[in-house]
GUNU-127545 format. One record per residue (C-alpha): y, z negated, x negated; residue number from 1. Coordinates in nm, 4 decimals. Each point is the difference from the previous one (the first is absolute). Example, Ala and Ser with C-alpha at 12.3 -4.5 7.8 and 13.67 -1.06 7.14 Angstrom:
REC, -0.4500, -0.7800, -1.2300, 1
REC, 0.3440, 0.0660, -0.1370, 2
***
This chain:
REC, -2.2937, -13.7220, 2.3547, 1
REC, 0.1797, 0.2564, 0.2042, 2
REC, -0.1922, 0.3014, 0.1451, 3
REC, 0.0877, 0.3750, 0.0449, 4
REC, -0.1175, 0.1720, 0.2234, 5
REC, -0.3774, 0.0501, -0.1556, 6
REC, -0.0428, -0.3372, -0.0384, 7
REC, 0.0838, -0.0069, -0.3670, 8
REC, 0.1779, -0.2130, -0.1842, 9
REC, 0.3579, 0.0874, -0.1594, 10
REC, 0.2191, -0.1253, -0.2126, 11
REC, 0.3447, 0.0695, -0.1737, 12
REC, 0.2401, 0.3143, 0.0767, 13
REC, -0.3005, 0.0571, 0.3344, 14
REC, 0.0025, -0.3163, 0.1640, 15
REC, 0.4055, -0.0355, -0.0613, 16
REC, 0.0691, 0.3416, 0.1970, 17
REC, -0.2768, -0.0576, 0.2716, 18
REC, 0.2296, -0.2616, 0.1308, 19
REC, 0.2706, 0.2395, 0.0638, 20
REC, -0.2570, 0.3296, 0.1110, 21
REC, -0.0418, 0.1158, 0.3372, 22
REC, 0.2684, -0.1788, 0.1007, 23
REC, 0.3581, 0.1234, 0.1741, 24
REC, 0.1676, 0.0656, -0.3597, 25
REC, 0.3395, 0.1833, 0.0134, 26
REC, 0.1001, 0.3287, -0.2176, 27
REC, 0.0457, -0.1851, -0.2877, 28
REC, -0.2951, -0.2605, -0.0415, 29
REC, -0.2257, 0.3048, 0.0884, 30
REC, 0.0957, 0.1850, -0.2743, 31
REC, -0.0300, -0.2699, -0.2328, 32
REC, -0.3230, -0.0844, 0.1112, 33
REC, -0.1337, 0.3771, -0.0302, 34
REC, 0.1132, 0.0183, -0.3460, 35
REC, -0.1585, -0.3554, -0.1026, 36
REC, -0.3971, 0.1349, 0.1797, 37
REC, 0.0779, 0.2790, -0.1969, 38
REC, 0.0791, -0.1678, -0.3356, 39
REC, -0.1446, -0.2287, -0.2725, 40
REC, 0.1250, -0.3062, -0.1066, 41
REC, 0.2204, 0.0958, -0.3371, 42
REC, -0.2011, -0.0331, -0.3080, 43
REC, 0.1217, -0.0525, -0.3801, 44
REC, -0.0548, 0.3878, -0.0794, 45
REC, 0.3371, 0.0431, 0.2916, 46
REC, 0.2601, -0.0213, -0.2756, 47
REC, 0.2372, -0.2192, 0.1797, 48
REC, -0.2988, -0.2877, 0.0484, 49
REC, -0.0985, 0.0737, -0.3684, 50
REC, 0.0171, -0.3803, -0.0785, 51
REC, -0.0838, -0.1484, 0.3071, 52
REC, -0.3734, -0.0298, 0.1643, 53
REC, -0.0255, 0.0165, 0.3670, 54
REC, -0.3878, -0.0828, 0.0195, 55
REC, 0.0439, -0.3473, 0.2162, 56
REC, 0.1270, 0.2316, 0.2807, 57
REC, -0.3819, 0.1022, 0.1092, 58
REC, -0.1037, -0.3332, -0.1261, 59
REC, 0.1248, -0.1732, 0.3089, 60
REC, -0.0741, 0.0140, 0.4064, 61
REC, 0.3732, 0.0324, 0.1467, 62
REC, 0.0416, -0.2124, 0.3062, 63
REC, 0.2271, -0.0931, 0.2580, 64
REC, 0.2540, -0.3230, -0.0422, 65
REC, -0.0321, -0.2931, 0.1702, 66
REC, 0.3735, -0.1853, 0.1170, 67
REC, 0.1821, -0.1366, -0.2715, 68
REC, -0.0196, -0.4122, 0.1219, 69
REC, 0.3718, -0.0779, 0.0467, 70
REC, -0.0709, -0.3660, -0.1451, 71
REC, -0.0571, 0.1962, -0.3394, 72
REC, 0.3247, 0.2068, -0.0287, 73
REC, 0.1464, -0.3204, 0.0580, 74
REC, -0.1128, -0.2288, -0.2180, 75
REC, 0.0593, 0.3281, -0.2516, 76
REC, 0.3566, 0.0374, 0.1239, 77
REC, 0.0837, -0.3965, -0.0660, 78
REC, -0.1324, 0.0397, -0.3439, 79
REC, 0.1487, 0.2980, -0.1476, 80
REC, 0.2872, 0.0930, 0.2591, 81
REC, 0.1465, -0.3097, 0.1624, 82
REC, 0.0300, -0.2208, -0.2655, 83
REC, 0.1943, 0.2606, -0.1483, 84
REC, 0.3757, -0.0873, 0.1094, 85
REC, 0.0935, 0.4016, -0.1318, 86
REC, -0.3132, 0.1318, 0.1468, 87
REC, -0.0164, -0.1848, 0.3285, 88
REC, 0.3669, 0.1284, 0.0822, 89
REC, -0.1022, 0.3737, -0.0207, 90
REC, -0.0579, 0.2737, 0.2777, 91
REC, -0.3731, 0.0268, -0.0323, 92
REC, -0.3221, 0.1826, 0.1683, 93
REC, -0.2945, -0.1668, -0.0387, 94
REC, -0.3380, 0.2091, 0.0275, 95
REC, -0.3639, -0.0847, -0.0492, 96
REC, -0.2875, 0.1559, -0.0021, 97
REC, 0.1882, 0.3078, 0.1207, 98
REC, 0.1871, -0.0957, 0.3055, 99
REC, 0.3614, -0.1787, 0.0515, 100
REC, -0.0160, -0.3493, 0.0448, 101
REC, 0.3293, -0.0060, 0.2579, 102
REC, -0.0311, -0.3901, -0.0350, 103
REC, 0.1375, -0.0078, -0.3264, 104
REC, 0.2276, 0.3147, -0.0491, 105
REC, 0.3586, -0.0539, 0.0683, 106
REC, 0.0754, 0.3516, -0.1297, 107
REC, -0.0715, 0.1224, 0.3498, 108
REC, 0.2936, -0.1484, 0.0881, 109
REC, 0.2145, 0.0935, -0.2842, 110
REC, 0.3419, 0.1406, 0.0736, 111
REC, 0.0071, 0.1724, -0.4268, 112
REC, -0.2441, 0.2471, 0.1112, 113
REC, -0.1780, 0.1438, 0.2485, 114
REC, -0.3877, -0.0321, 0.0693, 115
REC, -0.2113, 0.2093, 0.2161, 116
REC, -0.4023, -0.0241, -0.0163, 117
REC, -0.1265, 0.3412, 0.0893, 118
REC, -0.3582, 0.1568, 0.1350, 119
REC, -0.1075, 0.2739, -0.1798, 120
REC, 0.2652, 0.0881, -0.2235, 121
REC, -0.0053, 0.1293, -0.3538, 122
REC, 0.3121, 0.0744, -0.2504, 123
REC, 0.0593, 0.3027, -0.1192, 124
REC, -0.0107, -0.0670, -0.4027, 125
REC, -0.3672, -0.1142, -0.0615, 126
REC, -0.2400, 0.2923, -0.0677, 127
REC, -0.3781, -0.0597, 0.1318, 128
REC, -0.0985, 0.2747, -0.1034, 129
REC, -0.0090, -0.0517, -0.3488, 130
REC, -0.0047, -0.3597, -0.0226, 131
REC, -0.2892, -0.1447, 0.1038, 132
REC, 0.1061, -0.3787, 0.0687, 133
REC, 0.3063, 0.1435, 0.2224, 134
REC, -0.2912, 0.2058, 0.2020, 135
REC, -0.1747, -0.3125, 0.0623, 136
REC, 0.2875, -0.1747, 0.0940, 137
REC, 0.0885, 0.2803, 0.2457, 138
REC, -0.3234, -0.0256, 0.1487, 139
REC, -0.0423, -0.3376, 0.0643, 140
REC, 0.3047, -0.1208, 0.0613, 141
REC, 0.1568, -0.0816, 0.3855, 142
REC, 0.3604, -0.1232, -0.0745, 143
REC, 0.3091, 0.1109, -0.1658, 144
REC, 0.2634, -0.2381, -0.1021, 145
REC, 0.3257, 0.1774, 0.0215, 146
REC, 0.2716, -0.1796, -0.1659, 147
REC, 0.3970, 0.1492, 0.0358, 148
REC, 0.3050, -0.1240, -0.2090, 149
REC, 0.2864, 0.1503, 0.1826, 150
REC, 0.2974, 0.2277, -0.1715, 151
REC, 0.1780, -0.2251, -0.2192, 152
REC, -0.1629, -0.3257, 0.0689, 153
REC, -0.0681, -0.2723, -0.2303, 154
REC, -0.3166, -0.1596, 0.0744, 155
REC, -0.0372, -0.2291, -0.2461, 156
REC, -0.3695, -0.1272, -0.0552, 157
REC, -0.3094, 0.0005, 0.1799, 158
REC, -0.3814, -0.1630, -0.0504, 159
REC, -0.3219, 0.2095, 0.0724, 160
REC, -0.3359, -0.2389, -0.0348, 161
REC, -0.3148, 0.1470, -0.0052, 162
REC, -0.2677, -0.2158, 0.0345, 163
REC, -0.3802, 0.1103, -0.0197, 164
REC, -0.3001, -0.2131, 0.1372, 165
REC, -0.3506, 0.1037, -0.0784, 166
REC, -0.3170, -0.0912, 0.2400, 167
REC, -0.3949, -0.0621, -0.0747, 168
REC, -0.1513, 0.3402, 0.1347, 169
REC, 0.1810, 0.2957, -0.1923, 170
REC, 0.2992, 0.1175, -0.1288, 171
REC, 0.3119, 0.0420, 0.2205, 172
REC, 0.2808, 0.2105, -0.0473, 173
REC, 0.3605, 0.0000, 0.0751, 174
REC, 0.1891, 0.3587, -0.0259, 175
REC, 0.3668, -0.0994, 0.0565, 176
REC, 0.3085, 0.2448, 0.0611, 177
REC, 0.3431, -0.0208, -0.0723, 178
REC, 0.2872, 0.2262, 0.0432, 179
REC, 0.3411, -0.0958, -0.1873, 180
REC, 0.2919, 0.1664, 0.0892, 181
REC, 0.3268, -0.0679, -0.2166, 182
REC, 0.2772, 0.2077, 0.1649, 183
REC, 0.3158, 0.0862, -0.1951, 184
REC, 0.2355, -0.2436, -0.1778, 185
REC, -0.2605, -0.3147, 0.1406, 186
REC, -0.1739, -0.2448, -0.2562, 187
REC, -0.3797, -0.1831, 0.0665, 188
REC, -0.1642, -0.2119, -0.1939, 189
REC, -0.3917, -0.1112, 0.0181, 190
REC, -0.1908, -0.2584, -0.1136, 191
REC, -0.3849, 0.0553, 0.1127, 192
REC, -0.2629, -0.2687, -0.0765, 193
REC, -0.3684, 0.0637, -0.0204, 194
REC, -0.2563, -0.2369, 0.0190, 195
REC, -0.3102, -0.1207, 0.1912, 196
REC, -0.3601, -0.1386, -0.0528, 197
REC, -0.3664, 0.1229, 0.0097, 198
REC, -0.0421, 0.4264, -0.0489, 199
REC, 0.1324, 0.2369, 0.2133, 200
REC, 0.1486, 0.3281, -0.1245, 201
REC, 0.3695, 0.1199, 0.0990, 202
REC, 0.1263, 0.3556, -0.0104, 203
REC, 0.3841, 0.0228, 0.1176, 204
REC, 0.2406, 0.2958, -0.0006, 205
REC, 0.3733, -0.0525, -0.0334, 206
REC, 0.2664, 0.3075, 0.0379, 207
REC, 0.3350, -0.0971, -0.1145, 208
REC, 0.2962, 0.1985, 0.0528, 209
REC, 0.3486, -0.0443, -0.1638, 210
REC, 0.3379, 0.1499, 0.1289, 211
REC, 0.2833, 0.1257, -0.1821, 212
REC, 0.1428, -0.3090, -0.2355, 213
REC, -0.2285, -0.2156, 0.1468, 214
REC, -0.1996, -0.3034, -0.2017, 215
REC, -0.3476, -0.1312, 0.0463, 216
REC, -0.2084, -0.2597, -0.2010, 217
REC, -0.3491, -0.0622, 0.0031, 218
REC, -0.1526, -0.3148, -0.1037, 219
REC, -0.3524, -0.0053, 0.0390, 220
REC, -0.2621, -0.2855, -0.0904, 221
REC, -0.3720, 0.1059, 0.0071, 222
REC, -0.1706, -0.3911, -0.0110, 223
REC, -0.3096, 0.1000, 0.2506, 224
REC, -0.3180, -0.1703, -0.0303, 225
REC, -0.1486, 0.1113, -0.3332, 226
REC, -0.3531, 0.0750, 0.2098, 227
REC, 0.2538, 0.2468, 0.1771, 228
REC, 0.0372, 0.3944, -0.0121, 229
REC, 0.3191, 0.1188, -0.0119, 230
REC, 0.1575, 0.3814, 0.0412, 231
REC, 0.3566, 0.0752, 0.0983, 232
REC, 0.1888, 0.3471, -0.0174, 233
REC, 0.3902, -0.0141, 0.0177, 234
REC, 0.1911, 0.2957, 0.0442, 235
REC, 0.4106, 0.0060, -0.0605, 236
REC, 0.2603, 0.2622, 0.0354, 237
REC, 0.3503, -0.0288, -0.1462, 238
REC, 0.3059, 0.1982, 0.1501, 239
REC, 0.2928, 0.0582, -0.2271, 240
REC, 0.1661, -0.3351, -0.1466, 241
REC, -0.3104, -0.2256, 0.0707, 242
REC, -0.1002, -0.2530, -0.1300, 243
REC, -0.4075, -0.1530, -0.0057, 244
REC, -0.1197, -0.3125, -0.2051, 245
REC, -0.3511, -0.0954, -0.0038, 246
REC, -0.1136, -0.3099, -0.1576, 247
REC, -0.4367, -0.0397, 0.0320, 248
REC, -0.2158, -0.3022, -0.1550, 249
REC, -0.3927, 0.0987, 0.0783, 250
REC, -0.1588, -0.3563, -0.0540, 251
REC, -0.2209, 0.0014, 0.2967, 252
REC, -0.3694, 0.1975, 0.0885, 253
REC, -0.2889, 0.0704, -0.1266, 254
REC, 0.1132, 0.3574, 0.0401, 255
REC, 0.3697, 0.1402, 0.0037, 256
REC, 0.1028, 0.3128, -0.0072, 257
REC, 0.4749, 0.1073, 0.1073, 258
REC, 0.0725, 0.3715, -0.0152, 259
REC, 0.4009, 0.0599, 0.0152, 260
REC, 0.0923, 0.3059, 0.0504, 261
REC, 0.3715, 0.0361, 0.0097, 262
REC, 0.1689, 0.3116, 0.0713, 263
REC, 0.4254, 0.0576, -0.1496, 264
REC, 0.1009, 0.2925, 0.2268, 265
REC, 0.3562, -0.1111, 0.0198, 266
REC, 0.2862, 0.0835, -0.3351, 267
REC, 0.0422, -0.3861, -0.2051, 268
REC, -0.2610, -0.1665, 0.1938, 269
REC, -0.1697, -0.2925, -0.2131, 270
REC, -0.2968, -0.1687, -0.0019, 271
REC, -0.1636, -0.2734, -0.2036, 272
REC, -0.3749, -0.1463, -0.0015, 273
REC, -0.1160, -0.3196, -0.1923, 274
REC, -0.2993, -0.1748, 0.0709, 275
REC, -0.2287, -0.2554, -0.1740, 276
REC, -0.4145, -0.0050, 0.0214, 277
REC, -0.0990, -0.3558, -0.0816, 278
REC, -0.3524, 0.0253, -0.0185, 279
REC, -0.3550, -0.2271, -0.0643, 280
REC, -0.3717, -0.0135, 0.0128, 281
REC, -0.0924, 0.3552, 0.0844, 282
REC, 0.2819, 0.0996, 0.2605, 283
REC, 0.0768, 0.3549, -0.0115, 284
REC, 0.4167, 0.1563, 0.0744, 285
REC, 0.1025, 0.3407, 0.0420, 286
REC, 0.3779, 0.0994, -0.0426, 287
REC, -0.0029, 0.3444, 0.0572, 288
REC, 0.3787, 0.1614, 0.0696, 289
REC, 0.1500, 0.3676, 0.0213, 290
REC, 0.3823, 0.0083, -0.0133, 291
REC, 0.1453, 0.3375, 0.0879, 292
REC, 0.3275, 0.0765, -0.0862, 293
REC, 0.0661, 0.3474, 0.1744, 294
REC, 0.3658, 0.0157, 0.0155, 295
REC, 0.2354, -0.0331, -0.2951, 296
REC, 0.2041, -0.3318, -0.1367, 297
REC, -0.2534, -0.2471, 0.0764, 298
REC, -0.1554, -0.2770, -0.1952, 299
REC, -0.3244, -0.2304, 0.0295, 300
REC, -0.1460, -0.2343, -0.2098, 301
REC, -0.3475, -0.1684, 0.0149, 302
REC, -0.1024, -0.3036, -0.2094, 303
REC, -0.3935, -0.1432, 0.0735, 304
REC, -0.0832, -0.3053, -0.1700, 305
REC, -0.3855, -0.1192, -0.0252, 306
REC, -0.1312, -0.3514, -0.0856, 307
REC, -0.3566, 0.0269, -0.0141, 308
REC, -0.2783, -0.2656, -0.1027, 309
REC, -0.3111, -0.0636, 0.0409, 310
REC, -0.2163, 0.3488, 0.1091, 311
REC, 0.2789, 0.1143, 0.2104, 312
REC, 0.0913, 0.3775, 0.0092, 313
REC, 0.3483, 0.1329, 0.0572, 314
REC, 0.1217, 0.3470, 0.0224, 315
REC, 0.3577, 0.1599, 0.0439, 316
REC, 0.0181, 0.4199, 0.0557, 317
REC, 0.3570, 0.0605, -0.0220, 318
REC, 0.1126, 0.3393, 0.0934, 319
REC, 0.3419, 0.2018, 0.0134, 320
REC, 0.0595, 0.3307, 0.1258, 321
REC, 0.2874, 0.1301, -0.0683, 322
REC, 0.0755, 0.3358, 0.2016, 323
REC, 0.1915, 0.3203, -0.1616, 324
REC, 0.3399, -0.0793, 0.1955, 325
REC, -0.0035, -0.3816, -0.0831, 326
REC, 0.2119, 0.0578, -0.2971, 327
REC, 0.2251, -0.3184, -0.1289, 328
REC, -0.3361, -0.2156, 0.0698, 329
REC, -0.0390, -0.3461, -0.1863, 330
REC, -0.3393, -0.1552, 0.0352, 331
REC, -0.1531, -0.2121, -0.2132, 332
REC, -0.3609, -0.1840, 0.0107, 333
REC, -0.1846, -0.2923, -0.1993, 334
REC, -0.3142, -0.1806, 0.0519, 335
REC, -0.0878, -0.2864, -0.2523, 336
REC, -0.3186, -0.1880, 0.0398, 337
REC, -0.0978, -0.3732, -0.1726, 338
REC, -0.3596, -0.0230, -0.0034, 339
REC, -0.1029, -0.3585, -0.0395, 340
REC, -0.3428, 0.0091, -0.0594, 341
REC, -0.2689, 0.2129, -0.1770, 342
REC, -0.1527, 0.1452, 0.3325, 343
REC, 0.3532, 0.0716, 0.2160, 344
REC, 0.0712, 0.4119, 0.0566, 345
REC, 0.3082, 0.2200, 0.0524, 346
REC, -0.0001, 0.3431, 0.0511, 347
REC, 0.3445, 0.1275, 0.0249, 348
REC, 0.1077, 0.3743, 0.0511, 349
REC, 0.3921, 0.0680, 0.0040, 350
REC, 0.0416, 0.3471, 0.0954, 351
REC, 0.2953, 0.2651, -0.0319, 352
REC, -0.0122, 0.3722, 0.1563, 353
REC, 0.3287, 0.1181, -0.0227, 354
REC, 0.1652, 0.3408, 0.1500, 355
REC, 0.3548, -0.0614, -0.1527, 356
REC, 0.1390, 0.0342, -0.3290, 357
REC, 0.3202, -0.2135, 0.0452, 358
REC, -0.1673, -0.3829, 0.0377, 359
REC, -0.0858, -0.3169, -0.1952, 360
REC, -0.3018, -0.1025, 0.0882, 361
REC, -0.2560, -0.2140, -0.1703, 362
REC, -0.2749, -0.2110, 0.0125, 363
REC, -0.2343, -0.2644, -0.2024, 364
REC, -0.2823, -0.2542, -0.0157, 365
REC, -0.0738, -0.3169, -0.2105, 366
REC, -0.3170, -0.1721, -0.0016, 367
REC, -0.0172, -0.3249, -0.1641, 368
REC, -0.0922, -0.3429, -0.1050, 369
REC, 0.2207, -0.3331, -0.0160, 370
REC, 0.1912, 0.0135, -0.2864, 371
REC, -0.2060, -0.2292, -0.2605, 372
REC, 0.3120, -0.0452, -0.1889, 373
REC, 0.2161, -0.1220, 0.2644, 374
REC, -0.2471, -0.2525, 0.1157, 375
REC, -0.0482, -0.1452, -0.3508, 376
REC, 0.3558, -0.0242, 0.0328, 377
REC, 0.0341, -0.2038, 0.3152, 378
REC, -0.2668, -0.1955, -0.1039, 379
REC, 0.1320, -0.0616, -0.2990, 380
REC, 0.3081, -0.1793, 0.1977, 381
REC, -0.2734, -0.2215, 0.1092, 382
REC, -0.0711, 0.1765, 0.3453, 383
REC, -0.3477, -0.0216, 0.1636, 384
REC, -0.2076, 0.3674, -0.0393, 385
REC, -0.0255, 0.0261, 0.4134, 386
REC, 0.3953, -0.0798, 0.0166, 387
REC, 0.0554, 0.2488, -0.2765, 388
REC, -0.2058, 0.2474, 0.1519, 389
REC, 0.1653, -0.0251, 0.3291, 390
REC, 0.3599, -0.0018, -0.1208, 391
REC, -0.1114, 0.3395, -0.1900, 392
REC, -0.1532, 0.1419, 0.3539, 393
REC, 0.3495, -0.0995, 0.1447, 394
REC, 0.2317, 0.1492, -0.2497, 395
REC, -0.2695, 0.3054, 0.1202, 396
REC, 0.1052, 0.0597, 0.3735, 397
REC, 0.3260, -0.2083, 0.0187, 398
REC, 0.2349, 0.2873, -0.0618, 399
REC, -0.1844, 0.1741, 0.2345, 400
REC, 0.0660, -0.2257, 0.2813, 401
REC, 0.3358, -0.0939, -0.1070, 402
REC, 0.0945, 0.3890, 0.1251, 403
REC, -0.0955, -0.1457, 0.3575, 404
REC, 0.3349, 0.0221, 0.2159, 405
REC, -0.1305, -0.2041, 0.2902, 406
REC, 0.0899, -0.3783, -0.0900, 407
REC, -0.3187, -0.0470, 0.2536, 408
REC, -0.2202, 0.2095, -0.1025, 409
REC, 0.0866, -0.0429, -0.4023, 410
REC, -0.0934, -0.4020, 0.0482, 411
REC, -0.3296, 0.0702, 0.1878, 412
REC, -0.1425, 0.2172, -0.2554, 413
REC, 0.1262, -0.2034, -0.2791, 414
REC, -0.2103, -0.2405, 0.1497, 415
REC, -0.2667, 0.1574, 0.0372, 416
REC, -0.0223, 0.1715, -0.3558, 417
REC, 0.0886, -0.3458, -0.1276, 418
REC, 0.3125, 0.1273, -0.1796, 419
REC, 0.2544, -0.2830, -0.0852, 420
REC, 0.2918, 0.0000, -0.2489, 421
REC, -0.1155, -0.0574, -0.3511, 422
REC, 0.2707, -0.1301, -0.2108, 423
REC, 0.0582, 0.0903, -0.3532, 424
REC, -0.2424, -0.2025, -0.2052, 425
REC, 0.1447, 0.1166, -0.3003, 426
***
C-alpha cells in the first residue's frame, strides 16, 4: 500500500496527487493541484453528476505505470490496425499507457499537419476550475500534444490509438492532452480508437479549435477493457463558417463518462454530435454535453442513441444555452433509449435555457422496448427471434451512422455496432 507521510495508508484522489506533490510543478499543475487538496470528489447532490456515482474513486490505491511491453501494442496493432488495408494506410499516433510509442506513429512524420509534443503546456479552452476531471488532468499530466493544420490545408485523415494496460498492484492512470488547432479554410479528420486490457483508469483533455470556414470531424470509438475507468473532457470552439462533426460509440469500461463542451462564437458556425452507448452486464456511460450558441445564425444538432441490456446504466444530459444576441439559432436535440431487458436504466435530461426570442430550438426523449409487433412480423416471414431482434437493433443506429462522412471511419464503426444493410423483407 502506499504511505504518506504518517505512515498511513491512502487511497483514491490522496494517493493519485501524492505522486505529483512536492515536486517541481509549473504555474499551472500547481494550481490544479491546490484546488484538487482543497476539493471533494463530485458527489450525486452536484447537479451536473446527478446521475453518475463517483464512489470507486476512494475505492482504489492510485499507482504509478509500469512500460507498456512493445510486443503487446504489436500484436494489438496486427489485429485491429494492420490487417486493415484503409486503416493501415493512415497517419497515426500510437500511445499507451500514456506515453507515445514513436515506433509505431508515422504521424510524426506527416507532411498534412504539424506535430509538436510539449512540457508543461495547457490550452486555453478547458476550465479546471469548475470541472473537476479537467483539474485532475491538469495536475497530473506532463505532455501536451499540439497538433496544427495550416491556413487552407487539406489534411485528409488521421488515426489516434489509445491503448490502456492494467498491472497486479493498483490502479494506474493515464491523463492525456491534446491541443487541435484547425486554422482558417483547412479540413481534419480523426478517427481515435480505444482499447486495452486489465483496469486502469484514463482521464484525457482535448481543446479543439476551428478557423474561419474551416471543417473538422471526430470519430471516436470508446472499446477499453470493460474492467476499465474511463473519463474524457473535450472542449471545441467554432469561428464563423465552421464546421464540427462528432460521431461517439461508448462500448468499452466498466466506467465511462465524455463531457463536450462546444462553444459557437463565430456568425453560421455549425456543429453536429451523434453518438451510440452500446451497453451490458452492469457497465455504466455518461454523455453529458453543453452546446453554446452565443452569436447569432448558428445551428447544432445532437442525436444520442442507447442500447442497453442486461443491468447496464446509461445516461445522456443534453444542454443548450442559447445567449440573448444568438438570435436566428437552430438547435435541435433527441435522445431515444431501447432497453432490452427488465433491469437496464436510462436517465436522460435534455435541457434548454434560452436568452433569445427569435430561435427554434427543441428537444426530446424516448424510452423503449423492441417493438413486439414488428418482431412477430419478421418472424412471421420465418426469421429466427435473435436475427429478428438484431435486424430491429440495426434499423436502431444505422441512420445514425449512415450521417458518418469519413468513408474510414463510417466502415469501422459499422463494424463495430454490427450495422449491415437490411434489405426490404417485405
Amino acid at each position: 500500500m502506499h504511505k504518506n507521510s504518517e505512515g498511513n495508508s491512502v487511497t483514491g484522489l490522496a494517493s493519485l496527487l501524492s505522486q505529483v506533490k512536492g515536486k517541481d510543478n509549473h504555474s499551472e499543475q500547481g494550481k490544479a493541484i491546490a484546488f484538487l487538496s482543497g476539493s471533494e470528489l463530485p458527489t450525486r447532490r452536484t447537479e451536473i453528476w446527478k446521475y453518475t456515482d463517483l464512489r470507486w474513486f476512494n475505492q482504489h490505491e492510485f499507482v504509478q505505470s509500469n512500460p507498456v511491453k512493445t510486443q503487446q501494442v504489436q500484436e494489438w496493432l496486427e489485429k485491429n490496425v494492420f490487417s486493415s488495408p484503409a486503416l493501415s494506410e493512415l497517419p497515426r499516433l500510437i500511445m499507451a499507457n500514456g506515453q507515445i510509442m514513436k515506433e509505431y506513429s508515422t504521424l510524426l512524420e506527416y507532411s498534412g499537419c504539424q506535430i509538436a509534443i510539449k512540457e508543461d503546456v495547457h490550452g486555453s479552452l478547458g476550465q479546471p476550475q469548475r470541472d473537476f476531471m479537467t483539474a485532475l488532468n491538469y495536475a497530473m499530466g506532463q505532455q501536451t500534444l499540439q497538433l496544427t493544420v495550416s491556413k487552407a490545408q487539406h489534411a485528409g485523415t488521421v488515426l489516434f490509438v489509445h491503448l490502456g494496460y492494467g498491472q497486479d498492484a493498483g490502479l494506474a492512470s493515464f491523463h492525456c492532452r491534446l491541443n487541435i488547432e484547425i486554422q482558417e479554410q483547412a479540413q481534419l479528420s480523426v478517427i481515435e480508437i480505444n482499447a486495452g486490457s486489465g483496469e486502469y483508469f484514463t482521464n484525457p483533455v482535448c481543446e479543439v479549435t476551428v478557423g474561419s470556414g474551416a471543417d473538422f470531424e471526430y470519430n471516436k470509438l470508446l472499446n477499453s477493457s470493460l474492467e476499465s475507468y474511463n473519463c474524457a473532457n473535450l472542449y471545441v470552439s467554432l469561428a464563423d463558417h465552421a464546421k464540427y462533426r462528432q460521431f461517439l460509440i461508448s462500448k468499452g469500461s466498466k466506467f465511462s463518462r465524455q463531457e463536450v463542451y462546444i462553444d459557437m462564437n463565430g456568425e453560421w458556425s455549425n456543429a453536429s454530435f451523434q453518438a451510440v452507448q452500446k451497453l451490458g452486464d452492469r457497465q455504466h456511460a455518461d454523455i453529458t454535453t453543453v452546446f453554446s450558441h452565443l452569436v447569432p445564425h448558428c445551428q447544432s444538432d445532437q442525436n444520442v442513441k442507447n442500447i442497453l441490456s442486461d443491468q447496464s446504466h446509461g445516461v445522456f444530459q443534453g444542454k443548450v444555452f442559447v445567449h440573448q444576441k444568438a438570435q436566428k439559432t437552430n438547435a435541435q436535440q433527441q435522445n431515444q433509449a431501447l432497453l432490452l431487458s427488465d433491469q437496464a436504466e436510462i436517465n436522460t435530461k435534455p435541457e434548454l435555457e434560452i436568452y433569445a426570442d427569435d430561435v427554434k430550438c427543441s428537444h426530446g426523449a424516448t424510452v423503449g422496448a423492441l417493438d413486439e409487433d414488428q418482431l412477430f412480423f419478421l418472424m412471421a416471414r420465418g426469421i429466427p427471434y435473435d436475427q429478428a431482434r438484431d435486424i430491429l437493433i440495426n434499423a436502431f443506429v444505422a441512420q445514425a451512422v449512415e450521417d458518418i462522412d469519413d468513408p474510414i471511419a463510417k466502415q469501422l464503426l459499422k463494424e463495430q455496432l454490427g450495422v449491415e444493410v437490411v434489405e426490404d423483407i417485405t
